[in-house]
MIVEXSE-107157 format. One record per residue (C-alpha): residue number from 1; y, x, z. Coordinates in steps of 0.1 Angstrom, whole numbers, plus 5000, padded with zeros to 4 digits. Layout:
<pts>
k;v;u;w
NUM;Y;X;Z
...
</pts>
This chain:
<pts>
k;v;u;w
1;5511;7006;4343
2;5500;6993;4374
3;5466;6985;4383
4;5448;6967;4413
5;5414;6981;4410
6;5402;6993;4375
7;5373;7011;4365
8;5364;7038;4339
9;5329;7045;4326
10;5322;7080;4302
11;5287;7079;4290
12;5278;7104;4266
13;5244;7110;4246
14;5232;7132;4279
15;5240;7106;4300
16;5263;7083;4323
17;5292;7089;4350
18;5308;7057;4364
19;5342;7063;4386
20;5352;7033;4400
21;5397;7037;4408
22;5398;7014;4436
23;5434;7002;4452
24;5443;7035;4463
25;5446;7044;4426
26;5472;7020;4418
27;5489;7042;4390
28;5474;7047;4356
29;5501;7064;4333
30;5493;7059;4294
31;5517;7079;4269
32;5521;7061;4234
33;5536;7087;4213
34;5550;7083;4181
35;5546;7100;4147
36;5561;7134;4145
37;5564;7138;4183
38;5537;7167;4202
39;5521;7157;4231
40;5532;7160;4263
41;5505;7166;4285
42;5510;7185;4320
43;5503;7219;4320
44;5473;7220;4349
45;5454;7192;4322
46;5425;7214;4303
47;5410;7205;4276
48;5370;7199;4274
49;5353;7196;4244
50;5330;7161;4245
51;5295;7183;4240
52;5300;7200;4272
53;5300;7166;4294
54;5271;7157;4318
55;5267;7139;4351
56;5266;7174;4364
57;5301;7186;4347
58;5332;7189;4371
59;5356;7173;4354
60;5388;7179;4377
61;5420;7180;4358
62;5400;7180;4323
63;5411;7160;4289
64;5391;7149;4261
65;5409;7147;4230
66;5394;7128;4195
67;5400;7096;4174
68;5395;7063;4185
69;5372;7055;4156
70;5360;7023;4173
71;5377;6998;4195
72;5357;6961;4208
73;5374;6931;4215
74;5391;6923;4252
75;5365;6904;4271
76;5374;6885;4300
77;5354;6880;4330
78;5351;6854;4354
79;5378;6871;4386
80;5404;6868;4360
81;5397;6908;4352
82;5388;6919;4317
83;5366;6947;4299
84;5371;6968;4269
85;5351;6994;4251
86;5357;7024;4227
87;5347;7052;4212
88;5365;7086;4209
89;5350;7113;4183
90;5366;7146;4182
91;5387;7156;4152
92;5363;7186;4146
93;5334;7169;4143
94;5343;7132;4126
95;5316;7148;4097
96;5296;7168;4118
97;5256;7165;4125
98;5265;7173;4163
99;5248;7146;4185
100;5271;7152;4212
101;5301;7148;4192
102;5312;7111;4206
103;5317;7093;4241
104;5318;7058;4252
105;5349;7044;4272
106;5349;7010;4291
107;5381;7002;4304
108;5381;6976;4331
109;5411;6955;4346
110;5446;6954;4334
111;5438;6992;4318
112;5416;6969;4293
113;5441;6942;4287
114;5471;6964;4280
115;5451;6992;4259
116;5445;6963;4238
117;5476;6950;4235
118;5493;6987;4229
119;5463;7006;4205
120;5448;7005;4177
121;5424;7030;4161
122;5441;7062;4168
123;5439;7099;4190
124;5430;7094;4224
125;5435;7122;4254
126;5417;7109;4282
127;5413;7126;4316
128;5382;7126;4331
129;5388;7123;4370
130;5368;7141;4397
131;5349;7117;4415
132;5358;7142;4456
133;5393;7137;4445
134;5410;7133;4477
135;5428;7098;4491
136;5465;7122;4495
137;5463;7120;4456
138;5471;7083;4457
139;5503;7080;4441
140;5492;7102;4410
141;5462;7088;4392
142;5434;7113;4385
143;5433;7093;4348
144;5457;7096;4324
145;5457;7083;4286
146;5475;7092;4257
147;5477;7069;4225
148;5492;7080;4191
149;5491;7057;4163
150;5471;7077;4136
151;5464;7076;4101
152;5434;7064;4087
153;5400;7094;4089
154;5393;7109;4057
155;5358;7101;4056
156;5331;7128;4034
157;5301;7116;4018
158;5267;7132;4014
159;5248;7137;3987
160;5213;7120;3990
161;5195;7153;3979
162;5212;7174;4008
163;5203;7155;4034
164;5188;7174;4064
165;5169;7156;4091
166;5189;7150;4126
167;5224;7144;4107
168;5246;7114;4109
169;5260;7113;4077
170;5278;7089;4053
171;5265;7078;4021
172;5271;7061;3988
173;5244;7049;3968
174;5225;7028;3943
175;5201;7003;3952
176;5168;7002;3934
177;5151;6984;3958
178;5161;6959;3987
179;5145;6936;4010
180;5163;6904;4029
181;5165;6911;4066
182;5137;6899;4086
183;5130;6893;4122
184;5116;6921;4138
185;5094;6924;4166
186;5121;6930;4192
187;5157;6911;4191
188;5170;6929;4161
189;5167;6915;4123
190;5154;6948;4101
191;5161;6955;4065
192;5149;6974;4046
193;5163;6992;4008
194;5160;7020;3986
195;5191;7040;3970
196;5197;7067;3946
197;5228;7082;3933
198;5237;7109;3908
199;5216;7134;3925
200;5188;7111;3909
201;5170;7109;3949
202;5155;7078;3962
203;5161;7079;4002
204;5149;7046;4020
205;5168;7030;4047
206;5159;7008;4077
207;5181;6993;4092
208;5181;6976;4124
209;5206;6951;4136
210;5208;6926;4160
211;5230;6901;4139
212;5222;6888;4102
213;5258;6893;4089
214;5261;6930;4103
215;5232;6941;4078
216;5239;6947;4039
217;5251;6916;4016
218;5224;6930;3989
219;5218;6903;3958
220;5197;6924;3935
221;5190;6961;3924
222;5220;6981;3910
223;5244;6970;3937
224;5262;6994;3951
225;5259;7002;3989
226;5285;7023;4012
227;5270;7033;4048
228;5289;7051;4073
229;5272;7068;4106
230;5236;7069;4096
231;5209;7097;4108
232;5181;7113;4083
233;5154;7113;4097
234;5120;7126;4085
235;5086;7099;4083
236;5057;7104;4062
237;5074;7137;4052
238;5100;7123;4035
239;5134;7121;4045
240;5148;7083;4057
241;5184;7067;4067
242;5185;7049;4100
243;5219;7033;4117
244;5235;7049;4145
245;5258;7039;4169
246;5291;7031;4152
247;5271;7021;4122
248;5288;6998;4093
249;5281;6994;4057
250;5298;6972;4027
251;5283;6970;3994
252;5298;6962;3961
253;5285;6944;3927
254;5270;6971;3907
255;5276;6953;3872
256;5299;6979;3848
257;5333;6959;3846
258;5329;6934;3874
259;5360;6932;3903
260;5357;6957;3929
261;5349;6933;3956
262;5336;6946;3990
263;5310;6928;4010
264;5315;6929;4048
265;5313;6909;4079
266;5339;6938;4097
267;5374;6927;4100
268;5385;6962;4098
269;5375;6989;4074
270;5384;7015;4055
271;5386;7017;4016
272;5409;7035;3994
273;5414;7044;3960
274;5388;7072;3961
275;5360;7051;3973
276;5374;7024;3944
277;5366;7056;3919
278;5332;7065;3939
279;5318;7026;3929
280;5330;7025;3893
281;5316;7061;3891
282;5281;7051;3904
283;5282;7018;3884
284;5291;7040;3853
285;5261;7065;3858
286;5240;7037;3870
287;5242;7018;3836
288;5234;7052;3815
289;5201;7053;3834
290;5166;7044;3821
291;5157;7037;3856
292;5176;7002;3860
293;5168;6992;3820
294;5140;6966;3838
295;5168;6953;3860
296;5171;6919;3848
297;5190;6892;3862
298;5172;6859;3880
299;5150;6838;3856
300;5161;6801;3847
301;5137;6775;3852
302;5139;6766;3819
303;5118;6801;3806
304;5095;6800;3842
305;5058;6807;3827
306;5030;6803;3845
307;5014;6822;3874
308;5047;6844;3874
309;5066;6861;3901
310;5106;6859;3895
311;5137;6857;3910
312;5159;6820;3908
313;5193;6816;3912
314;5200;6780;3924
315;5221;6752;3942
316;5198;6734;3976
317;5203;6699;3973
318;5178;6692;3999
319;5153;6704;4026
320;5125;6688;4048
321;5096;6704;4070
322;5063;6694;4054
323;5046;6711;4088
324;5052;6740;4110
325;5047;6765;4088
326;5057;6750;4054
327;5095;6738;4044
328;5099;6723;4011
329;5136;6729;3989
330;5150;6709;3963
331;5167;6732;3938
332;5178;6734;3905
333;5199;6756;3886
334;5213;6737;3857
335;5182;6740;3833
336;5151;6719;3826
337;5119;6738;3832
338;5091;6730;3803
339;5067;6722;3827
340;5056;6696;3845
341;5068;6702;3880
342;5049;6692;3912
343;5070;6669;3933
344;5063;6670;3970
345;5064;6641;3989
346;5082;6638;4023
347;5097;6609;4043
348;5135;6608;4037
349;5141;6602;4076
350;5131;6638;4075
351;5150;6645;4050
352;5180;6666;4050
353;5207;6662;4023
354;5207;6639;3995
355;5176;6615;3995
356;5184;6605;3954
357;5192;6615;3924
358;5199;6606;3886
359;5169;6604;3865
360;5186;6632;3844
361;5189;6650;3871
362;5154;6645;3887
363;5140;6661;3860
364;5161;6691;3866
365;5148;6696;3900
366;5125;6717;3912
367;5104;6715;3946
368;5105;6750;3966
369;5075;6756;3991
370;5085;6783;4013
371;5056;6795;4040
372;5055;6813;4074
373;5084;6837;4083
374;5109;6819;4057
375;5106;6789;4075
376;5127;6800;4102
377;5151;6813;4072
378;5152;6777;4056
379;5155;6756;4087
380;5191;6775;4088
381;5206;6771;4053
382;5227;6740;4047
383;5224;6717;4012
384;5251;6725;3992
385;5248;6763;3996
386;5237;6785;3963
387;5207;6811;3973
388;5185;6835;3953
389;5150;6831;3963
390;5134;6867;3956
391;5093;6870;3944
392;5092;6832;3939
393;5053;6825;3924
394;5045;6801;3902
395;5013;6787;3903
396;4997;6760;3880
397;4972;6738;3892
398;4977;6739;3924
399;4954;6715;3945
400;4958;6729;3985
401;5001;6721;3983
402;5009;6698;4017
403;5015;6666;4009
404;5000;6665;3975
405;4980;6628;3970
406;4950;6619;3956
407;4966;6607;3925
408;4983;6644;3920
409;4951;6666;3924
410;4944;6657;3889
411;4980;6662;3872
412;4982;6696;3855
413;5018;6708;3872
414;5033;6736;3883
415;5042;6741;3919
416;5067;6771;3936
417;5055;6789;3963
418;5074;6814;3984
419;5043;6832;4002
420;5051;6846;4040
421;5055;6882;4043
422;5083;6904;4027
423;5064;6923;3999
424;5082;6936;3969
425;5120;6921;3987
426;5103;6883;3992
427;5126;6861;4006
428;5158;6843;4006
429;5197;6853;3999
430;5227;6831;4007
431;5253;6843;3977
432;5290;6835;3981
433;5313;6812;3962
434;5328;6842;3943
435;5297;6853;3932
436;5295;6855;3890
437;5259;6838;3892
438;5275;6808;3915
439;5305;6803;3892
440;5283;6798;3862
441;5262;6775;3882
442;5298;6753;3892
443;5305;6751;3860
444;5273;6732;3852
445;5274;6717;3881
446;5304;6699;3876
447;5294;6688;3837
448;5265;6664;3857
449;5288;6649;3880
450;5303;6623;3859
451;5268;6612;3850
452;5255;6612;3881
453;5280;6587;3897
454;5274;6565;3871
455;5234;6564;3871
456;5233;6563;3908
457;5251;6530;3910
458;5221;6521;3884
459;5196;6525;3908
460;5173;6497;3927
461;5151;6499;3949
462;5119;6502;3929
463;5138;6535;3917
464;5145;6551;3951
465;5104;6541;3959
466;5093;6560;3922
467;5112;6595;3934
468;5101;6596;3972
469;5070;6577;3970
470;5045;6572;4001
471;5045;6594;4028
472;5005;6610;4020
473;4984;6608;4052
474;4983;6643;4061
475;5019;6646;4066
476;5030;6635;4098
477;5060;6615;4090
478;5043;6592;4111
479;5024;6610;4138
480;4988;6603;4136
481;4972;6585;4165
482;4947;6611;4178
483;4922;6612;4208
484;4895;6631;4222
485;4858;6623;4229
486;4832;6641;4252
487;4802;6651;4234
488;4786;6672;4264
489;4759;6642;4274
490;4768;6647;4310
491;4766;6620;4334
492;4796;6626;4362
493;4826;6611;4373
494;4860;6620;4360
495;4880;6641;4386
496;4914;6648;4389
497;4932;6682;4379
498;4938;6691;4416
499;4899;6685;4427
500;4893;6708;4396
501;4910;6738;4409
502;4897;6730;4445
503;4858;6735;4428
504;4834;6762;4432
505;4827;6788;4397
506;4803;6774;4371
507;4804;6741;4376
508;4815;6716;4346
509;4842;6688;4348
510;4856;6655;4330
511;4888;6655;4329
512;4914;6627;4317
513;4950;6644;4315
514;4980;6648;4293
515;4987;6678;4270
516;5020;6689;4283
517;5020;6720;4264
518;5003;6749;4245
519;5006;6784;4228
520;5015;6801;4207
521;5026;6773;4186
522;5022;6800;4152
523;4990;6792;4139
524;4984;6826;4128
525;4986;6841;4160
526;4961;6819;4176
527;4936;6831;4147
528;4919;6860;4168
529;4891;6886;4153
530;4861;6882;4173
531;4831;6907;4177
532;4798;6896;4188
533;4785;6927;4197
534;4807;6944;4217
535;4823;6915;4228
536;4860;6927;4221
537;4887;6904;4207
538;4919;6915;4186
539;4945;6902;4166
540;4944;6896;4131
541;4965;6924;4113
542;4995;6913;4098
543;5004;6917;4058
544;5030;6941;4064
545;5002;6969;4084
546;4979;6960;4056
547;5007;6964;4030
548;5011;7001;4045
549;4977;7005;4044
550;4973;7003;4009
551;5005;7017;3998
552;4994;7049;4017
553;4960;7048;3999
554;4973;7036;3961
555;4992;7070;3966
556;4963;7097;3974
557;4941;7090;3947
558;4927;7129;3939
559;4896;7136;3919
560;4870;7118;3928
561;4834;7120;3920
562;4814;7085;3917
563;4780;7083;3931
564;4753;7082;3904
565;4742;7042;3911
566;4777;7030;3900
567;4799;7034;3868
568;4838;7042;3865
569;4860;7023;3844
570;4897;7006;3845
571;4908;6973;3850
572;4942;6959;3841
573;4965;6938;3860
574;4969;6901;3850
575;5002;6901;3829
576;5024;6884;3847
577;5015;6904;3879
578;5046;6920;3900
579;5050;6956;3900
580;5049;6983;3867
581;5039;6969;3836
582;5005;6982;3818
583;4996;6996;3855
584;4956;7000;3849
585;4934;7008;3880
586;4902;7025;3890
587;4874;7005;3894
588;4835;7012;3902
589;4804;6988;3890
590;4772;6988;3905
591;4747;6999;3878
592;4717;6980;3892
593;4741;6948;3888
594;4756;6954;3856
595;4715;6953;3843
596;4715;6919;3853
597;4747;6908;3839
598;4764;6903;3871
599;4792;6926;3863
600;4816;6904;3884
601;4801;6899;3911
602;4807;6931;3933
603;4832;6959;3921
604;4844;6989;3942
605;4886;6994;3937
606;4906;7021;3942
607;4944;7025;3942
608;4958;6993;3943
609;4979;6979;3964
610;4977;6949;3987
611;4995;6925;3963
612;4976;6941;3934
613;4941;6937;3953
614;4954;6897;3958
615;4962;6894;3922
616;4922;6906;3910
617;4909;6884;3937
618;4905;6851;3911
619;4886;6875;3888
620;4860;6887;3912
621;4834;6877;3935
622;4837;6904;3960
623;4860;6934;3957
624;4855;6961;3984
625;4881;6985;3986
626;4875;7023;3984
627;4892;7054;3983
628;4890;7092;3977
629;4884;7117;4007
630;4871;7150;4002
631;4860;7142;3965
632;4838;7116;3974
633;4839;7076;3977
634;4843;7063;4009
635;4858;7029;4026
636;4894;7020;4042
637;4900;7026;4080
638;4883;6991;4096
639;4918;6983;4105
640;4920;6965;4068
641;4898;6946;4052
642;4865;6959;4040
643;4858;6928;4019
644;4878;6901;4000
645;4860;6875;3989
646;4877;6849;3971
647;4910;6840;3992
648;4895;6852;4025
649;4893;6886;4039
650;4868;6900;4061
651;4871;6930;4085
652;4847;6950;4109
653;4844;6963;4141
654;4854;7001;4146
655;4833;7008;4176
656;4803;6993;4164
657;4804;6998;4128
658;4788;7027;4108
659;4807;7023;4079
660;4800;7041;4045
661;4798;7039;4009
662;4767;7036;4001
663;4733;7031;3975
664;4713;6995;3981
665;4693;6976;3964
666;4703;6941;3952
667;4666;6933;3936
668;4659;6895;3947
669;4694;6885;3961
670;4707;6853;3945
671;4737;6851;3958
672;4758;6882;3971
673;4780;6872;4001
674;4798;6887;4029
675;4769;6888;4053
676;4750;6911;4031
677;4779;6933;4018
678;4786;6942;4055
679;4746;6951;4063
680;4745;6970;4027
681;4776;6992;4039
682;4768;7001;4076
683;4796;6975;4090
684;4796;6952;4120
685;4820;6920;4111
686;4846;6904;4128
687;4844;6867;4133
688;4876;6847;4130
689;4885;6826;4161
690;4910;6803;4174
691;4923;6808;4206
692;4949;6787;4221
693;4959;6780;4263
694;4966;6743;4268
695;4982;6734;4297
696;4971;6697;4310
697;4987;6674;4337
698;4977;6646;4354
699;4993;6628;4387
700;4980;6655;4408
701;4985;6686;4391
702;4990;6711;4363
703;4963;6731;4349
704;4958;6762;4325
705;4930;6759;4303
706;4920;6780;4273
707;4899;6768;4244
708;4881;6792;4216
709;4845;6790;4223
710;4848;6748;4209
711;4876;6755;4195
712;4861;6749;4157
713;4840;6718;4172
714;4873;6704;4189
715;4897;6705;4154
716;4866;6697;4132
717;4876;6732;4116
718;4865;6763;4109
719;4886;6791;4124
720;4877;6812;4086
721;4889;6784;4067
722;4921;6783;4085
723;4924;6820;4078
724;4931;6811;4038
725;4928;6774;4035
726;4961;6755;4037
727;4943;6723;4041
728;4928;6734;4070
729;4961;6749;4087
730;4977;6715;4084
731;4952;6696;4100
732;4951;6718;4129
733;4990;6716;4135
734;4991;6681;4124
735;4964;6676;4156
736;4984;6693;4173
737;5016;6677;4168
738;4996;6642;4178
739;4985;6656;4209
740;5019;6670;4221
741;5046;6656;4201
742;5071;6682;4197
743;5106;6674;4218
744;5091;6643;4230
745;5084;6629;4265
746;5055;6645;4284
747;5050;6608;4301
748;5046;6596;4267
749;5018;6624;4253
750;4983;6608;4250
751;4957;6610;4274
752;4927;6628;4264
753;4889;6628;4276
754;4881;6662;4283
755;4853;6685;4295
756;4863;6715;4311
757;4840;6743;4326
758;4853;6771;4350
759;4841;6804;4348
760;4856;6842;4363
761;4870;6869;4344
762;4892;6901;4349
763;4925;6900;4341
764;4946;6934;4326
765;4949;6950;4360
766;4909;6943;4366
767;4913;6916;4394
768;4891;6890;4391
769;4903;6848;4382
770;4892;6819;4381
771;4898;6807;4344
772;4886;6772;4326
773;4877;6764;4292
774;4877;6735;4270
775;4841;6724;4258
776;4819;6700;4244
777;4849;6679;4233
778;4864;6670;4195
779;4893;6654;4184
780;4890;6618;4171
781;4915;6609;4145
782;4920;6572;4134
783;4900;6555;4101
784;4918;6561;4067
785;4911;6524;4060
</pts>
């Protein structure tokens, strides 16, 4: 095979060593051999095992030998040349724990191309070349190759309860608990599941890919999961499954009966009869078990109850964005819920699928809220599609949905919320067409469509206006017409952006610009915890810390002994909580308090768990949550919450607090709120802020401006009510959203009055800037008249 200039790259998991074979290297010799036949290598060729290679090795006249256990796709570049990588493992240690076990080969030029064209997954000798190798050599390449076609590796498969941490193993297992892939902080999506097998050990797995389809098809618990090339690792002293390089997986229905079916995005993998047996074997053992007897499949509408949590099955018929961090889905499944439903009302230029519907079908319906990190989820799927929504809440009553009008607060409905957050597998699941669940739904899909052709032609106008209704006001279907006032009482002339930047420090300007852009355009990442004291600023801990949190303190509840001033007792979960049934937990009441029949107003709670402590919250005034240490009562780490009142949480400063469970007296209070909790226990609170940099334009320039001092003044909100209220969040992004339409023309944005005052501060490195702040200025919107 000849070869202009070609490349080779080893890189093993001690490092790199690149040797390029420019044009006096014009001969690379590959041997396919065929079954049967040995290998005819030269007899000065030695062979090195692949442990033994670093950057340091001398690799003259040496051979790797090992399977070709995974091969990319050609890839051309742009001088016509193309690139092609692989990975050899050596026979003696394809089920090894050895790190060192595998190398990486890209192939570059027509060594690429033709490899591709001539091998599949087989044994590979490759000679590693020695980079001094003299130019006389030029007619015999210092790299050779030998290919043999090669039957398929006989893969082993650990046990889950002989796992030991730093192996790469391969598993089977059970899933007991699952949730969808989320974005992660990086570029990866992670997932997260739990699995058991007959060994009766839970292992979790995380699992960290960079695309969606590469990551386990799950549905529900008792599916059956196959993973090859994962590590144990050890966290919180328990052993864990992460991917590795080379890492696939395909799962399987777990239902007793049900077509052995895998579910893969790899063209390519391997499955024979003995992992056939393995599944069947798993899904036999796995039915025998007590441990999935609560595995139920997804609830209809048609038994929903009230204030529930449950898992629907359903077909979307339609989607539109109520704001930017709330997407509303029309569903059904086939049945009739016995409630009356809340109906969300959008504009059907937003709309995306089908804007109407039979009457007979309307009622069937249902009206999906999904929140925060879904959105991104449900701005992908497609109408048509069939999805299980996972920990789907039902809520009755609800008065704070977008786009609800006046004439709806009244109406006793029941509204679907999918909260943000991935807590107990929350999210959403496409399942395929050959799905059991999806068939059934067909089949009831197809009995309506005769009567839906025929209603439809039925319908008038005054029909279409009764199912979509008015666009409500807070919606911006039509963007509100906003502007902004001065309210500073100063008496100067307006200047323009460039004079601004050209001013001395401390001085105050009016502004007119344009808002030509702003961040972060999440609302909860411009909600900031403030401290007065020490003047420090943080971020807002996200559920999932918080979820940690508690889950690490619901576990390490020891012996405790209460203080004399309060009184132990239990308190139950509301029935239709998630999580184990008849779960009671440990609660404290202040004495003094009970005496005056305020039993409710302040309790102490130990051992719940974030979604647990969110559940009690309607129940109680003030919950502070506690937990054992050393025998005694004593608060969380100031990283969660010390207080949740209501639907707002309240946290305190670490340096400045001096926190502690402790004895006070409540003789004369009236009313019990936050501000006296935190004195009572020693703590310093956190303010919530809003923080957000604008970035103006006029004719003359650009300028960076921050706003969180006025910020509350500016939207006509407070930054705590945005923390929990819904009502508030909208009309902050709906301000927004007038200010700086989103994918419109900046010419076209509308010019705002503004008062901006300019001021110094250090940046991370500790240089000193000049920075400028919005203030003394709110937004105007138009009259509801």
């Amino acid at each position: 095979m000849r070869v202009a200039e070609s490349a080779c790259q080893f890189e093993s998991k001690r490092g790199k060593t690149a040797v390029p074979l420019r044009s006096h290297l014009d001969v690379m010799p590959v041997h396919v051999l065929l079954e049967g036949t040995g290998p005819q290598i030269p007899a000065h060729l030695t062979r090195i095992p692949i442990s033994l290679i670093t950057t340091s090795t001398d690799v003259t006249d040496k051979i790797v030998k090992g399977k070709v256990v995974h091969k990319g796709p050609l890839v051309p570049l742009n001088n016509d040349s193309f690139i092609l990588k692989m990975v050899i493992q050596e026979d003696s240690m394809l089920n090894s724990s050895s790190q060192n076990s595998s190398v990486n080969v890209v192939l570059f030029g027509s060594l690429a191309k033709n490899f591709s064209q001539s091998a599949n997954q087989g044994v590979l000798r490759p000679v590693l070349p020695n980079p001094r190798s003299p130019p006389a050599n030029k007619r015999r390449s210092p790299v050779s190759a030998e290919l043999s076609s090669a039957k398929a590796p006989k893969y082993t498969y650990a046990k889950l309860d002989s796992l030991k941490a730093g192996s790469v193993v391969n598993v089977y297992g059970v899933v007991v608990f699952f949730k969808q892939p989320f974005k992660s902080r990086g570029t990866d999506f992670c997932s997260s599941l739990k699995i058991t097998d007959h060994s009766n050990e839970k292992i979790g797995c995380t699992i960290f890919c960079e695309k969606l389809e590469d990551h386990p098809k799950i549905f529900r618990n008792g599916d059956i999961v196959r993973m090859h090339r994962v590590k144990a690792q050890v966290f919180n002293k328990s052993i864990t499954l992460v991917n590795t390089f080379g890492f696939s997986v395909v799962t399987f229905d777990g239902v007793k009966g049900a077509p052995v079916e895998p579910r893969t995005s790899s063209r390519s993998f391997h499955f024979d009869p003995d992992d056939q047996r393995t599944v069947e074997e798993l899904r036999s053992w796995a039915a025998s078990q007590a441990l999935f007897a609560s595995v139920t499949s997804t609830v209809p509408l048609s038994a929903v109850q009230p204030k529930a949590y449950f898992d629907l099955t359903c077909q979307l018929l339609a989607k539109a964005p109520v704001d930017t961090t709330c997407t509303l889905l029309r569903v059904w499944d086939g049945t009739r819920c016995p409630h009356t439903l809340l109906k969300v009302i959008v504009e059907p230029h937003v709309t995306e699928g089908q804007l109407s519907f039979s009457k007979e079908r309307e009622n069937l319906i249902a009206d999906v809220l999904v929140y925060d990190n879904h959105v991104e989820v449900a701005r992908k799927l497609k109408p048509g599609v069939f999805l299980r929504i996972y920990n789907l809440r039902a809520i009755a009553g609800s008065s704070t949905v977008p786009g609800l009008t006046r004439s709806q607060l009244q109406v006793d409905h029941l509204a679907f919320h999918l909260h943000g957050g991935t807590s107990y597998g929350r999210g959403i699941g496409i399942l395929p067409d050959n799905s059991p669940d999806v068939q059934e739904l067909k089949r009831v899909i197809e009995a309506f469509q005769e009567n839906d052709e025929e209603a439809l032609s039925e319908l008038n106008d005054s029909d279409l206006l009764e199912v979509w209704k008015t666009p409500p006001e807070s919606l911006d279907g039509e963007t509100l017409d906003c502007s902004t006032e001065r309210s500073c009482g100063h008496d100067m002339q307006k200047v323009t952006l460039s004079e601004v930047k050209r001013s001395g420090l401390g001085r105050v300007h009016h502004v007119r610009a344009q808002l030509k852009a702003y961040e972060p355009h999440r609302l909860h990442e411009a909600l900031k915890l403030y401290c007065s004291k020490c003047k420090s600023m943080q971020d807002v801990p996200d559920d999932e810390l918080l979820e940690s949190i508690f889950s690490e303190a619901s576990k390490d509840c020891g012996p405790c002994s209460p203080p004399p001033w309060v009184l132990s007792g239990q308190v139950s979960l509301p029935r239709h909580a998630p999580g184990p049934s008849n779960r009671a937990l440990t609660v404290y009441l202040l004495t003094q308090l009970m005496f005056e029949g305020k039993t409710k107003d302040v309790i102490l709670l130990m051992g719940s768990t974030l979604e647990e402590m969110c559940q009690l919250m309607a129940s109680y005034q003030n919950i502070i949550p506690v937990r054992a240490s050393g025998g005694h009562l004593s608060l969380f780490d100031l990283s969660a919450p010390f207080l949740f009142r209501g639907r707002k949480r309240y946290y305190g400063c670490k340096r400045c607090s001096k926190a502690a469970v402790r004895e006070q007296s409540w003789e004369g209070v009236e009313m019990i709120d936050e501000k006296i909790i935190a004195e009572a226990l020693g703590i310093q609170p956190l303010q919530f802020i809003l923080l957000m940099k604008l970035e103006l334009q006029d004719a003359t320039d650009t300028l960076d401006v921050f706003m969180w001092r006025h910020a509350e003044s500016f939207f006509g909100v407070s930054a705590e009510d945005a923390s929990a209220n819904q009502e508030a969040q909208n009309s902050i992004c709906q301000i927004m959203d007038s200010l700086c339409p989103p994918g419109g023309n900046v010419g076209q944005h509308p010019w705002l009055d503004l008062c901006l005052m300019a001021y110094q501060a250090e940046d991370d490195d500790g240089q000193t800037k000049t920075c400028y702040q919005v203030c003394h200025t709110t937004v105007v919107k138009p009259s509801s008249e």
